[in-house]
C-alpha positions as CSV (number, residue, x, y, z in Angstrom):
1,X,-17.8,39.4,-155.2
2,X,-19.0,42.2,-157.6
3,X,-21.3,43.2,-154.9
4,X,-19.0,42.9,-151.9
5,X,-16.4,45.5,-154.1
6,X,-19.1,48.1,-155.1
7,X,-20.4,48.1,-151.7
8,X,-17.3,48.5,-149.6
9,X,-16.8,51.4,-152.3
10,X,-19.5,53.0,-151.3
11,X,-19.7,52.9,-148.0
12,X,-16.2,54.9,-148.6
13,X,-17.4,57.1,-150.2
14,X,-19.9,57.9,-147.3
15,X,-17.9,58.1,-144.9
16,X,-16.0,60.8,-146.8
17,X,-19.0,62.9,-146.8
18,X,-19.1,63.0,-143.2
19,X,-21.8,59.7,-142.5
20,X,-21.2,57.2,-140.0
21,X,-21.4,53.7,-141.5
22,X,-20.0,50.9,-139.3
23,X,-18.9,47.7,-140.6
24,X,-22.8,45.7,-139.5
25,X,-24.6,48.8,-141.6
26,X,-21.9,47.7,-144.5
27,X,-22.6,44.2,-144.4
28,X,-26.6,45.0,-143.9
29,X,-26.1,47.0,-147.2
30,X,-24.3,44.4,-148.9
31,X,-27.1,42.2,-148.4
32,X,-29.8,44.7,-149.4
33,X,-28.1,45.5,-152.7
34,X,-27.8,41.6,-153.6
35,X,-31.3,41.0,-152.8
36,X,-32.3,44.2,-155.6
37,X,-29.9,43.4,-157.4
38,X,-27.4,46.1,-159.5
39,X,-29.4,47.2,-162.4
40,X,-32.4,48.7,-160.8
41,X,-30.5,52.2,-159.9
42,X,-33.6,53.2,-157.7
43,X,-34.2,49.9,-155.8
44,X,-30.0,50.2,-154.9
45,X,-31.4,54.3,-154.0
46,X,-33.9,53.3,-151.5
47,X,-31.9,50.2,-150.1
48,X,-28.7,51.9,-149.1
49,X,-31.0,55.0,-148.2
50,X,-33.2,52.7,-145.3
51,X,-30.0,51.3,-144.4
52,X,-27.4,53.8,-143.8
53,X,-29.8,57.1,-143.2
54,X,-30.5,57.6,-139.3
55,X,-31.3,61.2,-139.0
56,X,-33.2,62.9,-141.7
57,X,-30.8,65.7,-141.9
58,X,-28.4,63.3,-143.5
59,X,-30.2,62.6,-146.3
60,X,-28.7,65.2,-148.5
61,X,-25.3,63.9,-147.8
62,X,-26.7,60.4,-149.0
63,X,-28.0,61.6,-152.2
64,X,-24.4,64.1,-152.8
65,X,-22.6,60.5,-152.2
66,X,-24.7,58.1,-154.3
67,X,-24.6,60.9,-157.0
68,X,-21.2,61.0,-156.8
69,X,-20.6,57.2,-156.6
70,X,-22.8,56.1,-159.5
71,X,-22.3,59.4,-162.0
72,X,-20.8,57.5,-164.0
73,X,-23.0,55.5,-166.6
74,X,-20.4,53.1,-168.3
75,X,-18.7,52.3,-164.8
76,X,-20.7,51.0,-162.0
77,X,-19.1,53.3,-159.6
78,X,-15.7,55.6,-158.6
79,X,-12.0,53.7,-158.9
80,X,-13.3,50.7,-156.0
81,X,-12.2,47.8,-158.3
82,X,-8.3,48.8,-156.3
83,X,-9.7,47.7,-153.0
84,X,-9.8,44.5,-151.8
85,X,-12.0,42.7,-149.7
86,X,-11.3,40.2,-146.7
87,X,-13.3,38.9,-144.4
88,X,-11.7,37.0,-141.7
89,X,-12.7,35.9,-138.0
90,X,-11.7,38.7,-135.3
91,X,-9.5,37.2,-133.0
92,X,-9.0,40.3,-130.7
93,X,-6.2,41.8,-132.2
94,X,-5.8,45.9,-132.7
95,X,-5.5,45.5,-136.8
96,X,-6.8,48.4,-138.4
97,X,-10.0,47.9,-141.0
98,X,-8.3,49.5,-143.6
99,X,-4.5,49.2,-144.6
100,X,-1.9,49.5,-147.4
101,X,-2.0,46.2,-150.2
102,X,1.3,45.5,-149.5
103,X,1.4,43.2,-152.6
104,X,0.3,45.7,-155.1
105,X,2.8,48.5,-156.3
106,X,-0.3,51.2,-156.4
107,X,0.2,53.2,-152.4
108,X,-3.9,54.4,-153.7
109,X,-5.0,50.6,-153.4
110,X,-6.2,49.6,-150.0
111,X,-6.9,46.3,-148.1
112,X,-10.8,46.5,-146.5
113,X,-11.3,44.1,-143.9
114,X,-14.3,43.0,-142.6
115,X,-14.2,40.9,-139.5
116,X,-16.9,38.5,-137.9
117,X,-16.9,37.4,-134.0
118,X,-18.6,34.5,-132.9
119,X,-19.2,35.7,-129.8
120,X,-21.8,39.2,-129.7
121,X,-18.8,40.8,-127.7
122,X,-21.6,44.3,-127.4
123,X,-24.1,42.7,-126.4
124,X,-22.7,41.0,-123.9
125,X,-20.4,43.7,-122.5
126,X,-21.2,45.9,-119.6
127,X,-22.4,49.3,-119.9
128,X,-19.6,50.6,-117.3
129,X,-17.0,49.5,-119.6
130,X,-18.5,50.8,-122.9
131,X,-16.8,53.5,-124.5
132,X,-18.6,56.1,-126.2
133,X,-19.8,55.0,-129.4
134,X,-20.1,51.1,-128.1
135,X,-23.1,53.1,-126.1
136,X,-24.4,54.9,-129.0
137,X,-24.6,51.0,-130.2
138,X,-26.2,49.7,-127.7
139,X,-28.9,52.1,-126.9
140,X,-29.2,51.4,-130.8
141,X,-29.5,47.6,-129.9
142,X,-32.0,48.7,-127.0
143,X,-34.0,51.0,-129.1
144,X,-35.1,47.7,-130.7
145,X,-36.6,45.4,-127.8
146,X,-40.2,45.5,-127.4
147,X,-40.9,45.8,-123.6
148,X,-44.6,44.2,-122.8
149,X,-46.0,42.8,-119.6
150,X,-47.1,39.5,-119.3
151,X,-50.8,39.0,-120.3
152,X,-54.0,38.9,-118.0
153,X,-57.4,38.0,-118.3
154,X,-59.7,41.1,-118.9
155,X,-63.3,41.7,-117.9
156,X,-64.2,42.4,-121.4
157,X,-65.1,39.7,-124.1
158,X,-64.6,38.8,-127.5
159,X,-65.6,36.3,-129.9
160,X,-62.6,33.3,-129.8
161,X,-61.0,31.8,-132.4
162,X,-62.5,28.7,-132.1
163,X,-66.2,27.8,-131.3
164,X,-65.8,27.4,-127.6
165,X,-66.6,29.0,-124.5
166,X,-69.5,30.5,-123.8
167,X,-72.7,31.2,-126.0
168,X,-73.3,34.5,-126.8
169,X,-77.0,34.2,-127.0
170,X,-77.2,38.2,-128.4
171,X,-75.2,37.5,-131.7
172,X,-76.6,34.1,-132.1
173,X,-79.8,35.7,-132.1
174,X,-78.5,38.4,-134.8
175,X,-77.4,35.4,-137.3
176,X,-80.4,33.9,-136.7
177,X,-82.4,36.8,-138.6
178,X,-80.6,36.4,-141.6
179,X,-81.6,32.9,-142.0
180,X,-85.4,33.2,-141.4
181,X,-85.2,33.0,-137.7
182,X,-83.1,29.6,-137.4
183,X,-80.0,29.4,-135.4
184,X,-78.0,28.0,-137.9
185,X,-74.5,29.7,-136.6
186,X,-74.3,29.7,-133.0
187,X,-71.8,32.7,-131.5
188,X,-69.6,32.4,-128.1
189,X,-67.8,34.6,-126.6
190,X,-64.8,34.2,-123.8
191,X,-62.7,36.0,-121.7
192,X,-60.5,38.6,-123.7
193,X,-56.8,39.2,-122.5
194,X,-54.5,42.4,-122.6
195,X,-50.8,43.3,-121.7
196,X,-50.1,44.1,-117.3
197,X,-49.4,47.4,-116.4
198,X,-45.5,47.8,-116.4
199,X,-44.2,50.2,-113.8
200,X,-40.3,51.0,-113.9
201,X,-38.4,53.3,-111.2
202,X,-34.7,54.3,-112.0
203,X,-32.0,54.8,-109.8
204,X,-30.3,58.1,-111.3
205,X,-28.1,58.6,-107.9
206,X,-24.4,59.1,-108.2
207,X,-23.7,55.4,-107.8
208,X,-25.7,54.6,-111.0
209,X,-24.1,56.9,-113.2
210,X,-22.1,54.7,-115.1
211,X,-25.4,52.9,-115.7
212,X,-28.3,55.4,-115.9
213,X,-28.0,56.8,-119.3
214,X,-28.4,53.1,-120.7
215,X,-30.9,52.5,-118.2
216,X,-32.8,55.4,-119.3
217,X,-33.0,54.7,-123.1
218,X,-34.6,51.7,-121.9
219,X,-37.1,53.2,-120.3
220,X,-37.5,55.4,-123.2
221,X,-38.3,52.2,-125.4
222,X,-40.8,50.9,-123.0
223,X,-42.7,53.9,-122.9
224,X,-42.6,54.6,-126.4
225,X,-43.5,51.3,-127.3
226,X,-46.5,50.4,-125.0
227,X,-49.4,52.4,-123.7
228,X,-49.6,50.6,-120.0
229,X,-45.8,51.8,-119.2
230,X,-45.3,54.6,-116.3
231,X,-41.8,55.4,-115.5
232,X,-40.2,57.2,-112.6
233,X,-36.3,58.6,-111.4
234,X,-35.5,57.3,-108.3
235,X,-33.2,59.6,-106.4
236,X,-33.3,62.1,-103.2
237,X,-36.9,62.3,-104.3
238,X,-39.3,60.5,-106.6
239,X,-40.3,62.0,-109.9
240,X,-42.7,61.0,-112.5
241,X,-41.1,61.1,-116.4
242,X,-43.3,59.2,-118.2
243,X,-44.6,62.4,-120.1
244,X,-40.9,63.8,-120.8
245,X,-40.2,59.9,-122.3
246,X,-43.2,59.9,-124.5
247,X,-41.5,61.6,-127.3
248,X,-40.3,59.3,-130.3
249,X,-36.9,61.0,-130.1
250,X,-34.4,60.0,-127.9
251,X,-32.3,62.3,-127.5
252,X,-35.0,64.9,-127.0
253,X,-37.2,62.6,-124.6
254,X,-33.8,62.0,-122.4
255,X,-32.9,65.7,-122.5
256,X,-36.6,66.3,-121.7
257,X,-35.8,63.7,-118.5
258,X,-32.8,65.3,-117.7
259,X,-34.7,69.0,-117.2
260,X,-37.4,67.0,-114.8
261,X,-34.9,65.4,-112.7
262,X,-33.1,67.9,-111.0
263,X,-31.5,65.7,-108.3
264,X,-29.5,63.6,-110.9
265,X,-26.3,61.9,-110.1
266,X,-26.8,62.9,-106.1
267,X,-27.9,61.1,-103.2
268,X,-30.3,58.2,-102.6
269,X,-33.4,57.7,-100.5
270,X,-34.7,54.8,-101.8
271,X,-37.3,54.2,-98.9
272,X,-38.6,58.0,-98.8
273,X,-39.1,57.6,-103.1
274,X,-40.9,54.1,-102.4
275,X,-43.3,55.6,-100.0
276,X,-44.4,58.9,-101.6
277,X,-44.9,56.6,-105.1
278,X,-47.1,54.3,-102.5
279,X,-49.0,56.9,-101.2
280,X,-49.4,59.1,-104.3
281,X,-49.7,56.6,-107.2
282,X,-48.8,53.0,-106.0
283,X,-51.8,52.1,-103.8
284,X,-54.6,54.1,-105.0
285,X,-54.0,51.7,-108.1
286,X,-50.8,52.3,-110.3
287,X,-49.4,49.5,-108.8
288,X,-52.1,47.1,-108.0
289,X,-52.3,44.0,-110.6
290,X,-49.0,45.6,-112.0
291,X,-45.2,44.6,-112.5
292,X,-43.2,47.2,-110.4
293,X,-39.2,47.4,-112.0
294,X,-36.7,48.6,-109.6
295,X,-33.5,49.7,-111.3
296,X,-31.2,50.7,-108.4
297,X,-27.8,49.3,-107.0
298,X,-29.5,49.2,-103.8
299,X,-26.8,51.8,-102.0
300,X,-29.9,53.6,-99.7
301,X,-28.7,56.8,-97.5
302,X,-32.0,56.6,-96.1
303,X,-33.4,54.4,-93.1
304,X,-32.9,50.6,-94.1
305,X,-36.5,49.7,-91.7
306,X,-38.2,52.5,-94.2
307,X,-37.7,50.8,-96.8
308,X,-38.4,47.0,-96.0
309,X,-42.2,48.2,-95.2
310,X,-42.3,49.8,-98.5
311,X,-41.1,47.3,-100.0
312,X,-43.6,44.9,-98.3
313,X,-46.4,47.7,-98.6
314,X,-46.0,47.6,-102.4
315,X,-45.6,43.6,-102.7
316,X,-49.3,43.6,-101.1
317,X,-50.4,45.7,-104.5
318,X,-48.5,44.6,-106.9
319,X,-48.3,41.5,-109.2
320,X,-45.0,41.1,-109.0
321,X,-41.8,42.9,-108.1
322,X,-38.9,42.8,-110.2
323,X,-35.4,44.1,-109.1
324,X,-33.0,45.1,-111.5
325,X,-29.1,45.5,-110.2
326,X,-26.1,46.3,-112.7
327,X,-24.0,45.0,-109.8
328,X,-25.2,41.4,-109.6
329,X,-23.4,40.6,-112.5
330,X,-20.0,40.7,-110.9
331,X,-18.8,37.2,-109.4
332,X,-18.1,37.8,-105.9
333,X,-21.6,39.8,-105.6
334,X,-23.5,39.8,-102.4
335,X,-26.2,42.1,-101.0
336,X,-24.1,43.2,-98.2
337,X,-25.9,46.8,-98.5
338,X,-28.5,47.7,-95.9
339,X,-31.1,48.9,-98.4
340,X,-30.4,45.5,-101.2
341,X,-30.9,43.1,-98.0
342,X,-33.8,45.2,-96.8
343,X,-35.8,44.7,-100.0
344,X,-34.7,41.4,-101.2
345,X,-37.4,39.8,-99.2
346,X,-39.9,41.5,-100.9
347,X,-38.8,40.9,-104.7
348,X,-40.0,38.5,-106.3
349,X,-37.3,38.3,-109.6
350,X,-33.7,39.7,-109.1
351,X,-31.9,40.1,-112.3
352,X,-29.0,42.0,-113.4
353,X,-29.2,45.7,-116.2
354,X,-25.5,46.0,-116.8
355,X,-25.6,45.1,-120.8
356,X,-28.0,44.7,-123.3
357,X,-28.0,40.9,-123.2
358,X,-29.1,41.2,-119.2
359,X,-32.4,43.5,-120.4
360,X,-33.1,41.2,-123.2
361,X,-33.5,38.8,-120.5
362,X,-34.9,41.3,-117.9
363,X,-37.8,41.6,-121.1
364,X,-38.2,37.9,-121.1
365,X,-38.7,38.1,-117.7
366,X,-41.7,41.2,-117.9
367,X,-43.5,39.0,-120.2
368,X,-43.5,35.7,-118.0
């Protein structure tokens, strides 16, 4: 309970500086400081500091506010021992997190609560509906999946784990001079594996706003995370931002993104974008062996016949094609839209994007 007070207190005391600590980062903390434990004042320093600290600018605002909180040496912290925790289930209601005590006579002391949901109400909930900083939490939530394709066998090989497959009559050979000439360890070798190419294409027309940002970061993840990932904005015309996305910033790779896409939030030609990536990237060998990632509503301006053969022309090449449609996830869904029943012959996987739950499972998915 000592712990719960002193860390509500400071995480007050944060947010008076100007740092934005949510309620997980305050429970996260709690559980960092009782794991250090309170008399170590640089373990509780470098704790809160890899917990709360997001931007490096911040850190002198961190070290103003853990100053401040822990100046005094005969008191563990500033006048916290007035606040009170609770932590209760959420049940929906609009109750503020921090209120009056009405029971105790002081107006300074203050009520904290901490609520718990059972169900992971972000994670669940579609981007469309998000308001601002619910997306700055879920691109957070996003920024930690690990997107990796589903593994293949390479034409390389390495020595197994075990002592199986075949021998590898140069290394057994190699052993053998150490030991006077006598094969007394034999070597094999087998067939090494490594990660599919991942290829993603983003609708960023007008009818995908409400989902491209979010869509983006993702993209931004995969690239950043893997070095088979190539990914493309899908709009009037194709182009290629898998250079703009490399950077380990986010907000600069997606203002970088931004700059290289100059038809953003306008039309859609779906089947004009499919065929120059065939003809410039797909076929000659981008795509072949790989797993292709549409992200598009399917809402196509363009000719609908245009882009069924593209569609079929890339299935030939690929491993596998996966669509990805935000709008699936509404019940009375049906591709009713030219270009969405065009392509659907020609997918292999159709999934839904709208929340971060649907792209943990659209990962899942990429890595068979």
């Amino acid at each position: 309970m000592e712990t719960d007070r002193l860390v509500v207190g400071f995480a007050r005391v944060l947010r008076g500086v100007g740092l934005e600590v949510p309620v997980g980062s305050t429970v996260t903390l709690g559980e960092a400081w009782a794991a250090v434990g309170l008399e170590d004042r640089d373990a509780l320093y470098w704790a809160g500091r890899v917990v709360v600290l997001r931007r490096p600018e911040d850190a002198a605002l961190y070290d103003r506010a853990f100053e401040a909180f822990w100046s005094d040496p005969a008191a563990p912290g500033p006048p916290a021992p007035k606040t009170v925790v609770s932590v209760g289930l959420d049940d929906g209601s609009d109750d503020p997190d921090v209120e009056p005590d009405p029971e105790s006579g002081d107006p300074d002391s203050l009520t904290v609560q901490v609520r718990w949901s059972p169900a992971e109400v972000l994670r669940n909930r579609d981007f469309a509906a998000c308001s601002p900083a619910e997306l700055d939490e879920a691109r957070r939530l996003i920024a930690d999946l690990r997107v990796v394709g589903a593994r293949r066998r390479s034409r390389r090989h390495r020595p197994p784990p075990h002592d199986r497959g075949r021998p590898d009559l140069r290394r057994t050979v190699r052993h053998a001079l150490r030991s006077g000439g006598e094969p007394v360890t034999r070597a094999f070798r087998a067939p090494a594996e490594r990660p599919r190419r991942i290829v993603l294409l983003c609708d960023v027309s007008g009818s995908m706003e409400p989902y491209a940002r979010a869509l983006l970061r993702f993209l931004h993840t995969a690239v950043v995370g893997g070095t088979r990932v190539e990914a493309f904005a899908l709009g009037t015309h194709l182009t290629r931002v898998t250079r703009e996305l490399s950077s380990r910033d986010p907000d600069q790779a997606l203002a970088a993104a931004s700059r290289a896409v100059t038809d953003w939030s306008g039309g859609t030609r779906l089947g004009a974008g499919l065929r120059t990536f065939n003809d410039r990237w797909g076929v000659r060998g981008l795509a072949r062996g790989a797993i292709v990632v549409i992200l598009s509503d399917g809402w196509d301006r363009g000719d609908p016949e245009l882009l069924g053969s593209e569609m079929a022309r890339l299935r030939r090449v690929a491993h596998r094609v996966v669509w990805v449609n935000p709008l699936k996830a509404t019940a009375d869904y049906a591709p009713l839209a030219r270009g969405m029943a065009a392509a659907l012959p020609h997918v292999d996987d159709f999934v839904t994007g709208h929340s971060v739950a649907a792209l943990e499972d659209l990962v899942a998915v990429l890595a068979g």
